[in-house]
C-alpha positions in Angstrom: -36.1 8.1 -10.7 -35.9 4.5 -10.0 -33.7 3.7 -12.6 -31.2 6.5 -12.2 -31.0 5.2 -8.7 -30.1 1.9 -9.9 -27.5 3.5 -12.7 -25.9 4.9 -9.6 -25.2 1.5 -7.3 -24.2 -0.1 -10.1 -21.8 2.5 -11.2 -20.4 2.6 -7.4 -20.2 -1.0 -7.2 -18.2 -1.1 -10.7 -15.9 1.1 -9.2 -14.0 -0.7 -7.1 -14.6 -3.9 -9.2 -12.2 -1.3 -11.9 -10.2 -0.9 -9.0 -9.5 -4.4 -8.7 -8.1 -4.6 -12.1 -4.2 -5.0 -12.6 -2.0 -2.6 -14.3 -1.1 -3.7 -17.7 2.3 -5.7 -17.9 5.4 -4.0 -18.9 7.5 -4.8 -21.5 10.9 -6.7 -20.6 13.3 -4.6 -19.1 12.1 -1.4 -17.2 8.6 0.2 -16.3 7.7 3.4 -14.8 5.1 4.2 -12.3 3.4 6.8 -9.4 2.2 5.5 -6.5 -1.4 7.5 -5.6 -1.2 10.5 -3.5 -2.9 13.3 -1.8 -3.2 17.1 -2.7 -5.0 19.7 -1.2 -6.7 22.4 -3.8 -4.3 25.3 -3.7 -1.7 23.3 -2.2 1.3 21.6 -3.5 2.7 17.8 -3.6 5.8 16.3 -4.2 5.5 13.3 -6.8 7.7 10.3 -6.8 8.3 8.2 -9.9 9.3 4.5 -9.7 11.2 2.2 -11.9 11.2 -1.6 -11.7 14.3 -2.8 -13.8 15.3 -6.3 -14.0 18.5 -4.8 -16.1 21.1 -2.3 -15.3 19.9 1.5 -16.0 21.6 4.5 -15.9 20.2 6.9 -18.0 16.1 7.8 -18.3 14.3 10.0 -20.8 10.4 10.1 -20.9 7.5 12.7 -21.0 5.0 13.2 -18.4 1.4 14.9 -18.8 -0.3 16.9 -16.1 -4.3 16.8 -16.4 -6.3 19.8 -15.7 -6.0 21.1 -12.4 -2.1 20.6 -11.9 0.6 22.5 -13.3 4.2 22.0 -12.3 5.7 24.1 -9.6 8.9 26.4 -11.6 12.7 26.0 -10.9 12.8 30.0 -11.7 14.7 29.6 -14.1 13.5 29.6 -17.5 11.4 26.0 -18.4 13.6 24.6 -15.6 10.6 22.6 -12.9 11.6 21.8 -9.1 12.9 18.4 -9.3 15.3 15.9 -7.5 17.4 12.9 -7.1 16.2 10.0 -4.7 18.7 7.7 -2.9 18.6 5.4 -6.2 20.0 8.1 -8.1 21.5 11.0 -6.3 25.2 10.6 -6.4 26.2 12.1 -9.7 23.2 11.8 -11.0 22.3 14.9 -13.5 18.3 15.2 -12.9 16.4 17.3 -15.6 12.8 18.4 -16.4 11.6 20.9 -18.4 9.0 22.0 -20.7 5.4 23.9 -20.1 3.2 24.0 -17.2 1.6 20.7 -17.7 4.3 18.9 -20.3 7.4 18.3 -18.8 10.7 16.3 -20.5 12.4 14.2 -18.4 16.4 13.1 -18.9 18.4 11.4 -16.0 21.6 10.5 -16.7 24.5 8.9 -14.2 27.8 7.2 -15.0 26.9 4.5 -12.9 23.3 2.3 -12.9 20.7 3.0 -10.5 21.2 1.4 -7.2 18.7 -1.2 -6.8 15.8 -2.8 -8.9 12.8 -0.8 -7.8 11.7 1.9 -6.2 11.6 5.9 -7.1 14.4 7.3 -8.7 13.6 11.1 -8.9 10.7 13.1 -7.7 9.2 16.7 -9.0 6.5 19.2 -7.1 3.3 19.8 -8.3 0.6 22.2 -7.6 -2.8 22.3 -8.0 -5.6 24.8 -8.7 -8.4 25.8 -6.2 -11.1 23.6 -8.2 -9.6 20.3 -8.3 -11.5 17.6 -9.5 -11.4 14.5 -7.0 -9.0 12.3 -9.1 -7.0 12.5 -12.2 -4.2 11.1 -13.7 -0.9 11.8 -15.0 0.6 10.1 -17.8 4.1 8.5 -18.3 5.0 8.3 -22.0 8.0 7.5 -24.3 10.1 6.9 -21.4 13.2 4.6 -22.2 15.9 2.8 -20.1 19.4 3.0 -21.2 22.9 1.5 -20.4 25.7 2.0 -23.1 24.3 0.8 -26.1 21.4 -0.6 -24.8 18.1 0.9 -24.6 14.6 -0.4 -23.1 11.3 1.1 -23.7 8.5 1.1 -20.7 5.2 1.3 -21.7 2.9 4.1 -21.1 1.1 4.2 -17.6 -0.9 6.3 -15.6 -0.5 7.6 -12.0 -3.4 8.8 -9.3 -3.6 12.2 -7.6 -6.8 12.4 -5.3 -8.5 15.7 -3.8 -7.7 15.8 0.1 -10.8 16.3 0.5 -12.1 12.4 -1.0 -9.4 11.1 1.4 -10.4 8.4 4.0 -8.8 6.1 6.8 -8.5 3.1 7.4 -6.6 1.8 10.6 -5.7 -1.1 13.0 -4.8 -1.3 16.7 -1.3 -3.1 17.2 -1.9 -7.0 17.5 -0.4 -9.0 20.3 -0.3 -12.6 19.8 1.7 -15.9 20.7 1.7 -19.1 18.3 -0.7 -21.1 18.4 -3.1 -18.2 19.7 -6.5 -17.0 17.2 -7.5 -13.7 17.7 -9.9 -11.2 16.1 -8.8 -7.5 14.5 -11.2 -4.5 13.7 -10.7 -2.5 11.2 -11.7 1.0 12.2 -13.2 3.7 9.1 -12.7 7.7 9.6 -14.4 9.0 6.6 -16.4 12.6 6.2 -18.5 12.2 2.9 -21.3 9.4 2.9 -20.1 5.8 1.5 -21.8 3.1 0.1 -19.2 0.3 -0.8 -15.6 -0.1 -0.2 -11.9 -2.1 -1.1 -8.9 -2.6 0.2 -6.4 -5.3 0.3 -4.4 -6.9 3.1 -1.1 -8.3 3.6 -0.2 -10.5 6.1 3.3 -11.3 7.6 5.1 -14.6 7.9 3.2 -16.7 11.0 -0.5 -15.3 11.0 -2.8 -16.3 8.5 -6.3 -14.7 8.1 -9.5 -16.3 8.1 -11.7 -14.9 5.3 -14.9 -16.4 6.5 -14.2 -14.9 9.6 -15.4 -11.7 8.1 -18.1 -10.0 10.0 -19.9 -6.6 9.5 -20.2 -3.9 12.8 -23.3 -2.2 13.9 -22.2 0.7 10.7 -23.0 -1.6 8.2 -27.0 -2.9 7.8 -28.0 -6.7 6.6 -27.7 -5.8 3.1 -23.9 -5.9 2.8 -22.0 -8.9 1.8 -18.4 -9.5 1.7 -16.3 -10.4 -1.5 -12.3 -11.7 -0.4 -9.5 -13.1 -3.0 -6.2 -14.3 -2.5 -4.1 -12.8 -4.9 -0.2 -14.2 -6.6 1.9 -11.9 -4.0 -0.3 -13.4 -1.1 -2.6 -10.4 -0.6 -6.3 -10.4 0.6 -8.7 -8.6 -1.5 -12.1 -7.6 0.5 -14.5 -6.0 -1.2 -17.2 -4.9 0.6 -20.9 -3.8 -1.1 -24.5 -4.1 -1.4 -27.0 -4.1 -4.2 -30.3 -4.2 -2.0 -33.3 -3.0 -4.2 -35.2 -2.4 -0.6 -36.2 0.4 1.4 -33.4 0.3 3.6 -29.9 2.5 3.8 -27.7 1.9 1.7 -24.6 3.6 3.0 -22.3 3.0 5.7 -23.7 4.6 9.0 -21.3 7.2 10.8 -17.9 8.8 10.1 -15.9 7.2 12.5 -15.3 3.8 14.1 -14.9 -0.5 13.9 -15.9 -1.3 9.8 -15.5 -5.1 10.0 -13.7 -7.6 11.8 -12.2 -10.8 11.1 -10.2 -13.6 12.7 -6.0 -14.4 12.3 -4.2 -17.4 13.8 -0.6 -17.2 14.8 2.1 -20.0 13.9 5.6 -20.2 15.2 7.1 -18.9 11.9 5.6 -15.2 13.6 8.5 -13.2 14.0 9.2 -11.2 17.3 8.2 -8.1 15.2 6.3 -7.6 12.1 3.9 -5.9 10.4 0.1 -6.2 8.8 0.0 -3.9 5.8 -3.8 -2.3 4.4 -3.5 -1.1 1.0 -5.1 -0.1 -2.0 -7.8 1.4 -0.5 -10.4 2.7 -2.7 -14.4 3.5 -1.9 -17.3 4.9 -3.5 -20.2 7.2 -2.6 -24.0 6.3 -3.6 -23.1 8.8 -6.7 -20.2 6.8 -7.5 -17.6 9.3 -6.8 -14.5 7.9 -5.5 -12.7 7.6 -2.2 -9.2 6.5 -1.4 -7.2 5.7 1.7 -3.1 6.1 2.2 -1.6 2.8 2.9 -1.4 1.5 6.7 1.0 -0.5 8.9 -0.5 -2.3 11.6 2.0 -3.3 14.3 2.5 -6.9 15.8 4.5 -8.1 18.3 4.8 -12.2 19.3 4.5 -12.2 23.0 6.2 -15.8 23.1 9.8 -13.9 21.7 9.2 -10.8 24.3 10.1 -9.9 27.6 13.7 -11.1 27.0 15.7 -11.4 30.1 18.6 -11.9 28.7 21.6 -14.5 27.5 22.2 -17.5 30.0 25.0 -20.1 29.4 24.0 -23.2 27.3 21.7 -26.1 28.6 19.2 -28.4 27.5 15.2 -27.6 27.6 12.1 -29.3 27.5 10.0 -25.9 27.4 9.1 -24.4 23.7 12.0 -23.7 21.5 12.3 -21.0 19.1 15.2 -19.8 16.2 15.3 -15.7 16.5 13.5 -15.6 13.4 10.8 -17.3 15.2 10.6 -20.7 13.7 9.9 -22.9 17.0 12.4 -26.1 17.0 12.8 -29.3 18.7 16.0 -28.6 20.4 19.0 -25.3 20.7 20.5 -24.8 17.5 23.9 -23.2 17.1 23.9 -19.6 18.1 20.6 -17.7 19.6 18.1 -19.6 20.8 14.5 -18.2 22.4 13.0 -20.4 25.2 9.7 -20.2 26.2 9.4 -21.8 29.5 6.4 -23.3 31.1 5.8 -20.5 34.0 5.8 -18.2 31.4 9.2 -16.7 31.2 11.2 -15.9 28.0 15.2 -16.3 28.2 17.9 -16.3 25.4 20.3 -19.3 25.2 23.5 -19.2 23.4 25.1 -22.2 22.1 28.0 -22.4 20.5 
């Protein structure tokens, strides 16, 4: 019993380490992929399909698999499945899929390339059976690029449909801060199955930088959890969040709702009047090892130096804080819009020409 106990952690803890893992490159050219989503059993889901091209594309042909559990939704009309242009494809685009209930053929074709170099470029419905298992994947195979004379294979890849019911949340209030200012964010769990470990990654805009050893654990969590964070290429934070205890004590997080963890961000004058703190790839496990996944979250923030604008006065000089509209603070007005901060407190816009 011990040891099947101990099978179990470890397999919960290796998944999110699997999660952590990065898709395998694409060949030159094009790749196709589905971004995770949610579907209820009995219910149905529309499924986007991206393309990353770094050369022109106006035709796509490609096969995609259903795993047990979905089936796609019919056009009516013979083999035909319900499927659509996006905005990267719609005008004149001819959209096709066809095939069985789980196999379906793709062929796009357009006279002119698809606009843009990522992003989804068409979209069918799915629907799923009332046993659903809590993940599975669809697969993307043989599908091929082609402008003219040119074609470009994309290698095969796999995308994520999750059971509603192994969905979780995890949120953010807004954030309100002015350069130069630390403050500390709470990241809030709403989750209905009992949870043992958990992942996500965090993206922070231009001007506020996080402190990973910041990271603190709420009253939810016990004194066995520690905290894992890297810094990935694109800039994002990686926290992983587990224990491995051998003791007596819980091993899951306490509760269903409420703060998770905290940690601490600083703001610099390269913070933007408006931006945005993105959570992603969210992905946790139960003490069974089943999984648990999150949809993506925007967390609002707002640079209380650049509001409460009182409008445009004529040009002067200033000796108060200085700041270019993206932000960036300055030692004197630049040509065009300038933000001043002044010492009571007050925050005008200068013009100067």
């Amino acid at each position: 019993m011990k040891h099947s106990r101990m099978i179990r952690r470890m397999s919960a803890t290796a998944l999110l380490f699997a999660a952590s893992a990065g898709a395998m490159m694409a060949q030159e050219g094009v790749s196709v992929s589905i971004d995770r989503f949610f579907i209820a059993p009995g219910g149905t889901a529309t499924v986007y399909v991206n393309m990353d091209n770094d050369v022109d594309v106006s035709s796509v042909t490609g096969t995609i698999v259903l795993p047990e559990g979905l089936s796609f939704v019919s056009a009516g009309e013979g083999n035909a499945k319900v499927c659509a242009a996006t905005e990267r494809s719609q005008q004149g685009a001819l959209v096709q899929l066809t095939g069985t209930e789980t196999v379906g053929k793709l062929l796009v074709t357009d006279s002119k390339p698809l606009s843009g170099n990522s992003g989804a470029f068409f979209s069918f419905d799915v629907e799923a059976a009332e046993e659903l298992p809590a993940t599975s994947q669809i697969a993307l195979s043989g599908f091929k690029g082609a402008r003219g004379t040119e074609a470009y294979v994309a290698e095969e890849s796999r995308g994520m449909a999750v059971n509603e019911d192994n969905k979780i949340t995890l949120s953010m209030a807004d954030v309100t801060v002015a350069p130069g200012e630390k403050t500390t964010l709470s990241v809030n769990l709403a989750n209905t199955a009992e949870l043992q470990n958990l992942q996500c990654d965090i993206t922070m805009p231009a001007g506020l930088a996080i402190d990973t050893e910041s990271l603190a654990a709420t009253e939810r969590l016990n004194d066995t959890y520690s905290f894992r964070t890297a810094t990935l290429a694109d800039g994002r934070v990686r926290v992983i969040l587990y224990t491995m205890s051998q003791n007596a004590v819980q091993r899951v997080i306490s509760g269903n709702e409420g703060a998770l963890f905290t940690f601490g961000v600083t703001a610099t004058e390269e913070l933007p009047e408006t931006a945005n703190i993105k959570i992603s790839k969210i992905v946790a496990a139960s003490p069974e090892a089943v999984g648990y996944y999150g949809e993506d979250a925007l967390v609002g923030v707002t640079n209380s130096a650049l509001t409460g604008i009182s409008g445009v006065e004529a040009q002067g000089r200033y000796s108060e804080e200085i700041y270019t509209v993206g932000g960036v603070r300055t030692e004197t007005t630049k040509q065009g819009v300038n933000i001043i901060r002044k010492e009571d407190g007050t925050v005008v816009k200068v013009y100067k020409k």
